[in-house]
BAKE-653589 format. One record per residue (C-alpha): x, y, z; residue number from 0. Coordinates in Angstrom, 2 decimals. Example, Ala and Ser with C-alpha at 12.3 -4.5 7.8 and 13.67 -1.06 7.14 Angstrom:
// residues 2
<titi east="12.30" north="-4.50" up="7.80" seq="0"/>
<titi east="13.67" north="-1.06" up="7.14" seq="1"/>
// end
This chain:
// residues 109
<titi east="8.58" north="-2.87" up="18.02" seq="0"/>
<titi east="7.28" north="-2.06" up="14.61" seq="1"/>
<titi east="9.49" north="-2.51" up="11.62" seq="2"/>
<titi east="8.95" north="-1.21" up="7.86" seq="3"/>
<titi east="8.20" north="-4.04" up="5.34" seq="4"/>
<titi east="6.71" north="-2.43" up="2.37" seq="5"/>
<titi east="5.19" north="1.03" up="0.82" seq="6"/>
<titi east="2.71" north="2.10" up="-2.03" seq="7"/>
<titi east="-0.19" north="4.31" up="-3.00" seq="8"/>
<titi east="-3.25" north="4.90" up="-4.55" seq="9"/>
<titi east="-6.34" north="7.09" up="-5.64" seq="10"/>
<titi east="-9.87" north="6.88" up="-3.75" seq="11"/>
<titi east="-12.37" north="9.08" up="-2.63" seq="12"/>
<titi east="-12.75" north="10.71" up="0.39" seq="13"/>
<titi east="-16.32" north="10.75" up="2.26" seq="14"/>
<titi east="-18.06" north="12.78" up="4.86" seq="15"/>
<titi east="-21.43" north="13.64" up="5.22" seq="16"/>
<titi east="-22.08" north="11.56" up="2.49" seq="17"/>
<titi east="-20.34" north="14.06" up="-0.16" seq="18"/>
<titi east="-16.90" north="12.39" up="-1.67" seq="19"/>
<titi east="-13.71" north="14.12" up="-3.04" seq="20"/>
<titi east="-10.99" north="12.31" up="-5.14" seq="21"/>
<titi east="-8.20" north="11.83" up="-3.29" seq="22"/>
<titi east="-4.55" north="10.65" up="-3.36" seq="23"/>
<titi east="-3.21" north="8.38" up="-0.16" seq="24"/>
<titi east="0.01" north="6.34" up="0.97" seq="25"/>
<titi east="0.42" north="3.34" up="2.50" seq="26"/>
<titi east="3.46" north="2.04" up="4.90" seq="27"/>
<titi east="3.11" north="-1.29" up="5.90" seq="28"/>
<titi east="4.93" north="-2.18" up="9.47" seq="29"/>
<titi east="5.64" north="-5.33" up="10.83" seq="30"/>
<titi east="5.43" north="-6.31" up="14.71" seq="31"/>
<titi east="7.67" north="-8.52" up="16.47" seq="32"/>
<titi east="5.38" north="-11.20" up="16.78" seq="33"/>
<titi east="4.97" north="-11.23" up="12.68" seq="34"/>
<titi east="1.55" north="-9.66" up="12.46" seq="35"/>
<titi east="1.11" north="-6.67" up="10.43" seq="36"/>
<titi east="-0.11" north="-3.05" up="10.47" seq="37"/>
<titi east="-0.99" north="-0.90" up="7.55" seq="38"/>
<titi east="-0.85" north="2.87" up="8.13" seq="39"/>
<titi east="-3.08" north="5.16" up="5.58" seq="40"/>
<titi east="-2.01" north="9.03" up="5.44" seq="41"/>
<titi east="-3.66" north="11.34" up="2.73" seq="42"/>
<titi east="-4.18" north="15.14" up="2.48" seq="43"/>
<titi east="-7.36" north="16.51" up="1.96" seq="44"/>
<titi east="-8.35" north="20.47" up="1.16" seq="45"/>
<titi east="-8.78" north="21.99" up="4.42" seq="46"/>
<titi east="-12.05" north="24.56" up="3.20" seq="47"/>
<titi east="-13.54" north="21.03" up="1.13" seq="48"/>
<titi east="-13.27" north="19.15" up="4.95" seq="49"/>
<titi east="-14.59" north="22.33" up="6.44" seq="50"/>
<titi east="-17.78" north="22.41" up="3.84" seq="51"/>
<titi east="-18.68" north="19.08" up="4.99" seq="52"/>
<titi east="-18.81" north="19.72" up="8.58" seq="53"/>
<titi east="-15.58" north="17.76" up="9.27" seq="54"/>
<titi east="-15.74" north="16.62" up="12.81" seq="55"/>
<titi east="-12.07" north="15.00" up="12.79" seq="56"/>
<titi east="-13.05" north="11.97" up="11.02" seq="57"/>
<titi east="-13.52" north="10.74" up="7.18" seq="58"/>
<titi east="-13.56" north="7.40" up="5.39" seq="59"/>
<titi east="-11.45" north="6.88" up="2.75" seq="60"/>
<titi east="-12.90" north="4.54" up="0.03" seq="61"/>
<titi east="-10.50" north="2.98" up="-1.99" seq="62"/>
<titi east="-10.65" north="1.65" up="-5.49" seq="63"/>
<titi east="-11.81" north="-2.16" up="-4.64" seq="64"/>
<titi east="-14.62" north="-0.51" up="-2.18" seq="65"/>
<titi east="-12.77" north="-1.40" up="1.11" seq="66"/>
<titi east="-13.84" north="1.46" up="3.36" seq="67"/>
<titi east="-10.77" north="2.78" up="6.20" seq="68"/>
<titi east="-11.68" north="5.61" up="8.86" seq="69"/>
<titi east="-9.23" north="8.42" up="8.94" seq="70"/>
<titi east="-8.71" north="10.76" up="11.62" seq="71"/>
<titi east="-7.15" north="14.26" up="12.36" seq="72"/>
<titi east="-6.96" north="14.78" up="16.22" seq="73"/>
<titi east="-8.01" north="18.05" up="17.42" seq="74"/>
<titi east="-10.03" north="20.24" up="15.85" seq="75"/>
<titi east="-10.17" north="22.03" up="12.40" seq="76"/>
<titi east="-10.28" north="26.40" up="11.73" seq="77"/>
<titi east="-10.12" north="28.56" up="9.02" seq="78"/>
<titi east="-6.64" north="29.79" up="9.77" seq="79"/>
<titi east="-4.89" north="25.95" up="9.35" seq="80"/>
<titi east="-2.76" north="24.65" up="6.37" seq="81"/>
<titi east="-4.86" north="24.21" up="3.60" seq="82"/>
<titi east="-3.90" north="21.04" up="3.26" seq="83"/>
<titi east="-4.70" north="18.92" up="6.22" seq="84"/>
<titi east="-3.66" north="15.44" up="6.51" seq="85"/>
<titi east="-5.65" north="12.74" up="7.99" seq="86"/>
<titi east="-4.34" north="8.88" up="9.03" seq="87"/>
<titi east="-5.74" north="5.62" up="9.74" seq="88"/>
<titi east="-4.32" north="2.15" up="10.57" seq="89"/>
<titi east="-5.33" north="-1.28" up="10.12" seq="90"/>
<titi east="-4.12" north="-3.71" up="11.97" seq="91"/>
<titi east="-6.85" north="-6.51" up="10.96" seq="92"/>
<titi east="-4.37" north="-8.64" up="9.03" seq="93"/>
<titi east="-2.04" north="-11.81" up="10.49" seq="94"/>
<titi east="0.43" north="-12.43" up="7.71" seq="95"/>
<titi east="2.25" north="-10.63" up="4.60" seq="96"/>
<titi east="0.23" north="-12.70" up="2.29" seq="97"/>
<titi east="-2.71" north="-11.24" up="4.10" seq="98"/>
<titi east="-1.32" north="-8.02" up="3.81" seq="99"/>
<titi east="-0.52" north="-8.47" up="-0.08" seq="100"/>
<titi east="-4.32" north="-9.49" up="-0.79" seq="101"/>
<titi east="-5.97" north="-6.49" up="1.01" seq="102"/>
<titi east="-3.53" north="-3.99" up="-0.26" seq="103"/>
<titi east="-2.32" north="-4.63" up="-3.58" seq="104"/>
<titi east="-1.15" north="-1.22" up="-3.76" seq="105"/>
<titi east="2.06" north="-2.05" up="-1.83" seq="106"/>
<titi east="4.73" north="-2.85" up="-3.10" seq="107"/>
<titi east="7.31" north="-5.53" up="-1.27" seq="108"/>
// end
């Protein structure tokens, strides 16, 4: 069972098809039973920008110390949604808080 430890935010840019837009993004860090962490990445992007790029229902967010995270919108992307369309990601590559801490200095515990 996952359980919230921490929360933050930051700026990067967004990439597809080799084209980037700035972007904002949050992060909620989640904590498993066993101590090992997860860190879930949500942003909003402009649904026509997404669509210019040939959006196939995944990006990579690049954040501001070059660490690259897919994100991911499941199904498929028209014209007639939101304009704003958000896209996640998770990483789950990290053991400890203090592991946590170093690759996302952005949260804040």
């Amino acid at each position: 069972m996952l359980t919230f430890a921490a929360e933050g935010s930051g700026h990067g840019q967004l990439e597809i098809n080799g084209n980037s837009q700035p972007v904002s993004y949050e992060l909620i860090e989640a904590r498993e039973e066993d101590d090992s962490r997860q860190v879930r990445i949500r942003l909003n992007a402009p649904r026509d920008w997404l669509l210019k790029q040939g959006f196939n229902g995944e990006a990579v967010l690049v954040r501001d110390n070059g660490s690259r995270i897919a994100v991911r919108r499941e199904g498929g992307l028209a014209v007639d949604d939101s304009v704003s369309v958000t896209l996640e990601g998770y990483d789950d590559t990290h053991g400890d808080a203090d592991d946590v801490s170093d690759a996302y200095p952005e949260l804040k515990h």
